[in-house]
C-alpha positions, 0 to 999 in steps of 0.5 A, a space after each residue: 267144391 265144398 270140403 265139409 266135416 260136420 258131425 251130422 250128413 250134408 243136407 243142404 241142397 247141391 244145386 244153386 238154382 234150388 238156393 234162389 227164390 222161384 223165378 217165372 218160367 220165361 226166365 228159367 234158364 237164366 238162372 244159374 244151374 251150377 252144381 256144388 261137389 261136395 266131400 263129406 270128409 267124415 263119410 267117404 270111403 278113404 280108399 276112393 281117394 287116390 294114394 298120395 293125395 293130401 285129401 286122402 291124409 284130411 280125410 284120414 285125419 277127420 276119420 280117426 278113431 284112435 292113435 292107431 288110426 292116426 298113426 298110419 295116416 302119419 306115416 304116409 302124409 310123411 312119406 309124400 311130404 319128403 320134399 324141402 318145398 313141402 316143410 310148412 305144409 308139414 309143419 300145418 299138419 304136425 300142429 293140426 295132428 298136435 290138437 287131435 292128439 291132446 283131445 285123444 290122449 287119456 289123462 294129460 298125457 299129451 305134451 307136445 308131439 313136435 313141430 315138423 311132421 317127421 317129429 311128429 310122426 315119431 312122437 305118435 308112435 313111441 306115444 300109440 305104444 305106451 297108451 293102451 296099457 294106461 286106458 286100460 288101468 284108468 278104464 280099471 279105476 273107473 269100473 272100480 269106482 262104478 262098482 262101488 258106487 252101485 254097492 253103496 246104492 244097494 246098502 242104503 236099499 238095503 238098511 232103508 227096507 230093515 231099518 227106515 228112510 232115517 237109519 238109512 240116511 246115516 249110514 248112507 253118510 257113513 259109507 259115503 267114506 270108504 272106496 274098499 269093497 271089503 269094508 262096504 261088504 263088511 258093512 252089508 254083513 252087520 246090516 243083515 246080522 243086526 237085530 231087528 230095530 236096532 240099527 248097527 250105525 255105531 259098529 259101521 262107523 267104527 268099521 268106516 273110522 279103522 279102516 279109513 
């Protein structure tokens, strides 16, 4: 039995005899005819494995997509793991779910989740509760950020057209200063008004110093 969790669809052939060099047909059925049963971790349906069954809890694992998803596989790998002889094993699948756990949470909001697995699964669910809120103010940042950057594209476009590649350079450098839309709409503004062949890099380096 093969247990796979690449990234890609298991390709490799299933048959032993497809794994051995050809042989003349004399000799066909000496060949061993064993066939590989293989479980692609990442792509069979959890629901066809039965309930209770450690597989069902890898597989979940490996098919996670977000705290929440963990969350449920934690609370029935807890369940079936109550007995004293099934501490260790326990403690395998708290430290496993530990290393997911620091690869999914945002930022370095990750310490550790415990070492038993009822630990564990107790951490992960006051933690899944507390997560989206921070994903959403850092997805916030990141989308203001992107924001800006495209505004800053569109003022050098913009003074490269009115005023040359050169002008445009040096305000380029300017904005490169300020992350407040206001003040790089301020910026757009004296780059309109200005009058033609007179480049408003002293009034937006003035903006860009007092706003700073």
């Amino acid at each position: 039995m093969v247990l796979y969790n690449g990234d890609a669809p298991w390709t490799a052939p299933l048959q032993m005899r497809d794994l051995i060099a050809p042989v003349p047909e004399t000799l066909a059925e000496c060949q061993p005819a064993q066939r590989s049963l293989v479980l692609d971790e990442r792509r069979v349906p959890v629901d066809d494995l039965p309930l209770g069954n450690l597989m069902r809890g890898v597989v979940g694992f490996e098919q996670s997509r977000s705290p929440a998803d963990l969350a449920r596989v934690v609370v029935a790998l807890a369940d079936w793991l109550r007995s004293p002889a099934d501490t260790e094993l326990g403690r395998a699948f708290a430290a496993w779910l530990d290393q997911i756990v620091q690869r999914m949470a945002p930022g370095d909001d990750a310490p550790p989740l415990g070492a038993t697995l009822e630990e564990a699964k107790m951490t992960l669910l006051d933690r899944v509760a507390q997560w989206p809120e921070q994903w959403r103010r850092e997805g916030v940042a990141e989308g203001r950020r992107e924001g800006v950057a495209r505004e800053r594209q569109l003022l050098s476009r913009l003074a490269t057209v009115r005023f040359g590649s050169a002008v445009a350079n040096e305000l380029g450098v300017l904005i490169q200063r300020s992350e407040d839309w206001e003040t790089l709409a301020a910026v757009a503004e004296m780059i309109v008004a200005a009058e033609s062949g007179r480049a408003p890099t002293d009034q937006v380096g003035a903006l860009i110093r007092s706003t700073g």
